[in-house]
C-alpha angles and dihedrals in degrees: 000000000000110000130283107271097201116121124194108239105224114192123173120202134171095011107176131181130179102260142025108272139138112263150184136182127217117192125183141171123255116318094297096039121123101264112232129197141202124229113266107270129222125277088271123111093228098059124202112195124192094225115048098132113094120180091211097194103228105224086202125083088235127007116295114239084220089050117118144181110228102197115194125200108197113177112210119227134191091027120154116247126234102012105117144260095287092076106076109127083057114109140030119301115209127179115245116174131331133202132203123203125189114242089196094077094058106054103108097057101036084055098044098110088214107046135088110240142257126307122191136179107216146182130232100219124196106209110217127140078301123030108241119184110235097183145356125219133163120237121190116207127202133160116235129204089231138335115308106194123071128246112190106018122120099214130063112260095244103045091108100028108063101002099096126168111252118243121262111220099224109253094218095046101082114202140196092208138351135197111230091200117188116195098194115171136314129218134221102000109196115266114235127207091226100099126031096255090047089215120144129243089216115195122160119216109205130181146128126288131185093209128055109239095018114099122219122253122276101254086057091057126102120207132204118212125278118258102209116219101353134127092188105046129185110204104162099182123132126210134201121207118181131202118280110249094250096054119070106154120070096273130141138026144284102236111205125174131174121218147199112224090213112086096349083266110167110212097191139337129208136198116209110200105228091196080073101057118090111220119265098006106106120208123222117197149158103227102205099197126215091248101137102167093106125022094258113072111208114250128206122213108203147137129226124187126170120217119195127194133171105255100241102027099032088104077063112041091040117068128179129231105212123201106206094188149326106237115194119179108228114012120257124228087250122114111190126029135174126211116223120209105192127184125210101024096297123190124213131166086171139038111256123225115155127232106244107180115192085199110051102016109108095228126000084230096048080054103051088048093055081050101064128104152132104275120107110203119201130214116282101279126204124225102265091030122219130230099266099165108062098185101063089018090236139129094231140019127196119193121203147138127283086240097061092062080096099053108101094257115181131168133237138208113219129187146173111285118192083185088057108087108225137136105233127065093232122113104293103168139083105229093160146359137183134237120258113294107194097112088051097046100053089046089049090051093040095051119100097213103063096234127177115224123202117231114193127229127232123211120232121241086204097062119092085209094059088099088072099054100028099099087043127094123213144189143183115232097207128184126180123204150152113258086241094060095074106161096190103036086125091057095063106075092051086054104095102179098056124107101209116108108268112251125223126280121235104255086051094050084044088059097044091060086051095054116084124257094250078058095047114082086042095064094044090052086046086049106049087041084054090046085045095052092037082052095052084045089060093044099048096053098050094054089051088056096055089047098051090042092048086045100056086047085050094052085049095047092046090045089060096041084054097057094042088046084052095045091048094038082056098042085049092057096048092053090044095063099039079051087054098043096048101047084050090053090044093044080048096046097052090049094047095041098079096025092053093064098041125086138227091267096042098044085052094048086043091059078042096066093030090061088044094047083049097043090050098054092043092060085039083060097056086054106050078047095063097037076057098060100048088049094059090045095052079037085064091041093056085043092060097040083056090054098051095046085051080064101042086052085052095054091046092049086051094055093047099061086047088051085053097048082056096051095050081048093053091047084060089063091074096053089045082055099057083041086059088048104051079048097062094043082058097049091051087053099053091044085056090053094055089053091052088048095043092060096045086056092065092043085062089055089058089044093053087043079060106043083056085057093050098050093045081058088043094063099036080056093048081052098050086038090058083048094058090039086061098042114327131101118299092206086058092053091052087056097056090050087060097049083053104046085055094045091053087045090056091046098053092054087049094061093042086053091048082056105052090048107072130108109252093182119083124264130298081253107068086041090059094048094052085055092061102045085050089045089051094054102037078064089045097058096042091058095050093057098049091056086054099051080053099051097049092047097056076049103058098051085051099058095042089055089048091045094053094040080053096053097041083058092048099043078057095053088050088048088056097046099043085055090054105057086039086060101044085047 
């Protein structure tokens, strides 16, 4: 069998020392491993090197438990300054620190076929008489089917991938509005079951609809490419779709659906409401789409940006900046690259693209609101960049209206940045930017003679990727001009790979001003039907091309996969039957072994004892079966008796708290008591204040004896009073006025006195009688608790002698059972 094609992928990121030296980093495979090596780094102390991804070919069918990486750190020393990237052996190399990691305990994940790898934070250690770490980086290991990047190939491996021509509007279509759609690249595809990688062939149809949730006809849809076998395609076209002739207003969808070429399965769709875009503020933005079948919802990374015209003045109100090329000297150890057009002074450090999430936004319009800005993002550039645009023979082209020359528009640089945390794989991060150009870009439209200006790009302190494009210069070829002044509309139509509608050509457009106007509209509805169809021609047969070309790559590819299937499929019979055999000799060998050496007597006594070891445990069985029996029953019995001793709890618990509810009664007794006894203080009072009463009634009586006496002098006085009036004193009859008048006072205290003097309680009798119901059920209720006390008591010697019956019965149970498994045992 031929050897084992799978390659271990290597890739470094954020690797950090202590000073600012020039590095570089080595990593091999195990002692006899082909040593690889990074490019030397700038004088920083957080180095970025080009090249930081190694394809390590693994010699083993599957990755050995004893492999291991051995990464090296070497600092360079006495190395010119300034002279370019093509020095790097120059200098001395001296070994800093290294690091070793274990590839055994990360078997299981490097070989998951779908998972993503392993990712590690390490240490570079010098090993001295201490170990002192010298400097940290991350490494992210994943095992690859075969090597993935090319070794003899001229061109890049992504010229004809993601390097697409950008479309041409057609001069002579005028247009109210028009849609400048970029389909930039899409993460984690589903994965189907219909082939055997399971990898989808991912393409995305776009137009324009009328209706929400009705797609448009087939001969209306635009198609990217097909990325074969990729869950993270790239695809970087633009399209432009412009209004239909009968609708002038900003009325309908964009329909966009992404598809998987296997099985024409359409993971989502999505309708974009035009009426909700503003017009030349494009929205960026990363759709994750609803898709829950696996845990990774596919997400879609692409621009929108609406352009309105007048119909019939919009070649003069919209102008294009046209960006003729990006020169660098040298050439930095980038590879991809955007360029960022931004209005009103605009600041970026990233590139923006906003999160818009079909399952969690409110509404898809209030989305795309919230989306919308002031940043124009390019097509994904090489370095150097290729002329992408072949009308105006430039990499870039920015549309925009004559009133926004005065905006504050400035460009950006943006490249790939590992320390920028993203999802996609596209440039994420700000290297360089311009000053603002306003003042260039009116003089470059006003002037008569069409000139190109060169606006230099600064490098940002603030990027981690400035190292790569720090000894590198570059600048910014800018041109400025109206859309009429297309200097290359003839050279449309002879690009044939290019996916804008084909113009007319001049004589056509000679004949159409000859025809009437009746005829007119006529001609123009029969050309653009024959551009369109010229167009779906194209189209068509360039599609039949790939397939014919991926088809015969497919044939190839099958053709190999069945030879290697046969030659597995053999090599598996034959090593099923070697299996078989062996395991039958080895089944053979272990019988005849022991039966080989014995004889005919021995092998007889041999079956002797084996039928009486048998018959006797056999017999032992029956009885630990029936030992078992008598266990379980004992077992229910003891059940039962703990039922019933559950009960019997429960009874004496009952009782207690009755025995409680007594007690508290009985602690009530004393209080009764002092309750008897105030009451007899108070009985002896009263009985003293009847006394007291008794004997101021008598007194009363004397009093009333008196007053008898009073009032018989009274009248004796009244009689010697009518005799002075007829003849006796009159000093003598004040006097006995007076006598009168104190008398009558005396008796009236008396009789206030007499008054206050009388008993208000009832009588000694129903006192008396109160005492002695008290005094009855005081010596009820004495009773009553002393046949209580009696009747727990007897109780509780009850229940004492039925618990320890109970666990006398119980300990004999456990005896039993405890023989029993001795003796299984």
């Amino acid at each position: 069998m031929d050897q084992q094609r799978s390659s271990l992928c290597v890739s470094l990121h954020n690797v950090e020392f202590a000073k600012d030296y020039h590095y570089f980093i080595t990593v091999q495979l195990n002692v006899d491993g082909e040593k690889k090596r990074t490019d030397v780094s700038a004088q920083v102390a957080a180095p970025v090197f080009a090249a930081s991804t190694f394809i390590i070919p693994l010699s083993n069918f599957k990755l050995d438990i004893n492999d291991y990486l051995h990464f090296e750190a070497y600092v360079v020393t006495d190395r010119e300054q300034g002279r370019g990237p093509d020095l790097d052996n120059q200098g001395q190399a001296r070994l800093l620190g290294e690091c070793i990691l274990k590839l055994g305990d990360f078997t299981g994940p490097l070989t998951d076929i779908s998972g993503t790898g392993v990712r590690q934070h390490l240490k570079f250690v010098r090993r001295n008489d201490k170990q002192v770490t010298v400097g940290r980086f991350i490494v992210n290991l994943k095992l690859v089917g075969e090597q993935i990047i090319p070794i003899n190939d001229e061109k890049p491996l992504e010229s004809d991938e993601i390097f697409q021509p950008l479309p041409a509007s057609d001069p002579f279509m005028s247009f109210t509005w028009r849609l400048r759609v970029d389909i930039r690249a899409c993460m984690d595809m589903p994965l189907h079951r219909d082939s055997q990688s399971g990898l989808p062939r991912g393409f995305v149809k776009l137009g324009w609809s009328q209706y929400d949730n009705q797609p448009p006809s087939e001969h209306h849809m635009h198609l990217t490419k097909i990325r074969d076998q990729n869950r993270h395609p790239i695809w970087n076209q633009q399209f432009l779709i412009p209004n239909p002739q009968t609708v002038t207003t900003l009325d309908g969808y964009l329909y966009l659906s992404l598809i998987d070429d296997v099985g024409q399965r359409e993971i989502e769709s999505v309708y974009f409401p035009i009426s909700q875009m503003r017009p030349f503020q494009p929205m960026n933005f990363e759709l994750q789409f609803k898709f829950a079948e696996y845990e990774a919802r596919p997400r879609l990374y692409m621009s929108i940006t609406l352009e309105m015209a007048d119909k019939q003045k919009f070649l003069d109100e919209l102008i294009d900046i046209i960006v003729k090329m990006v020169h660098y000297d040298p050439l930095p150890y980038a590879s991809r690259t955007n360029l960022i057009m931004t209005l009103n002074q605009t600041k970026i450090k990233e590139v923006p693209y906003s999160v818009i999430d079909l399952k969690g936004a409110p509404t898809l319009a209030q989305a795309l609101s919230n989306a919308q800005s002031d940043v124009f993002i390019s097509s994904i550039m090489k370095i150097p960049p290729h002329k992408a645009d072949k009308v105006y023979n430039a990499v870039a082209v920015f549309t925009l209206p004559k009133s926004q020359l005065e905006s504050g528009i400035a460009f950006y640089l943006a490249t790939r940045d590992d320390t920028i945390k993203s999802m996609h794989s596209m440039p994420n991060g700000i290297v360089g930017y311009s000053e603002i150009i306003d003042d260039w870009l009116r003089k470059l439209y006003y002037s008569k003679e069409k000139k190109q200006a060169f606006f230099p790009i600064t490098w940002s302190d603030e990027s981690k990727q400035k190292p790569l494009f720090m000894n590198s210069r570059c600048q910014v070829e800018l041109t400025c001009m109206e859309a009429a002044d297309n200097p290359a509309i003839s050279r449309v139509s002879s690009s044939k790979k290019s996916t804008r509608l084909v113009p007319r050509t001049p004589d056509m457009k000679a004949l159409a001003e000859n025809v009437s106007g009746a005829d007119r509209s006529k001609w123009d509805i029969l050309s653009k039907e024959l551009s369109q169809k010229q167009e779906m021609i194209h189209r068509l047969m360039k599609e039949v091309d790939d397939k014919t070309e991926s088809l015969k790559i497919t044939g190839t590819e099958i053709v190999d996969l069945r030879r290697q299937v046969k030659l597995l499929q053999s090599e598996n019979s034959i090593l099923r039957k070697r299996l078989a055999h062996e395991e039958s000799l080895e089944i053979q060998s272990i019988i005849t072994k022991e039966i080989a050496v014995m004889s005919m007597e021995e092998l007889r006594q041999k079956i002797i004892k084996v039928a009486q070891a048998y018959r006797n445990e056999r017999v032992r069985n029956e009885e630990f079966e029936k030992a078992l029996k008598t266990a379980q029953k004992d077992i229910a019995s003891a059940r039962q008796l703990e039922v019933e001793l559950e009960s019997l709890q429960r009874v004496h618990q009952e009782n207690a708290k009755k025995m409680l509810v007594m007690q508290q009664e009985i602690q009530k007794v004393g209080v009764y008591k002092e309750a008897v006894k105030k009451q007899e203080t108070v009985i002896s009072k009263l009985e003293k204040l009847m006394e007291t009463s008794l004997k101021d009634a008598q007194k009363a009586r004397q009093a009333q004896l008196e007053v008898e006496q009073l009032k018989s002098e009274n009248l004796n006085l009244q009689k010697q009073l009518k005799g002075i009036v007829y003849g006796e004193d009159i000093g003598e009859l004040e006097r006995y006025k007076q006598e009168c008048q104190r008398l009558e006072r005396i008796v009236a205290n008396m009789k206030e006195e007499l008054r206050n003097k009388r008993p208000v309680s009832n009588s000694g009798a129903d006192w008396e009688q109160d005492k002695m119901e008290l005094e009855v059920k005081l010596h009820k209720a004495n009773a009553r608790i002393e046949a209580l006390q009696d009747e727990m008591t007897y109780n509780a010697k009850n229940y004492a002698k039925e618990i320890a019956q109970l666990k006398l019965i119980i300990a004999e149970k456990q005896a039993l059972l405890d023989s029993l498994t001795m003796g299984g045992q």
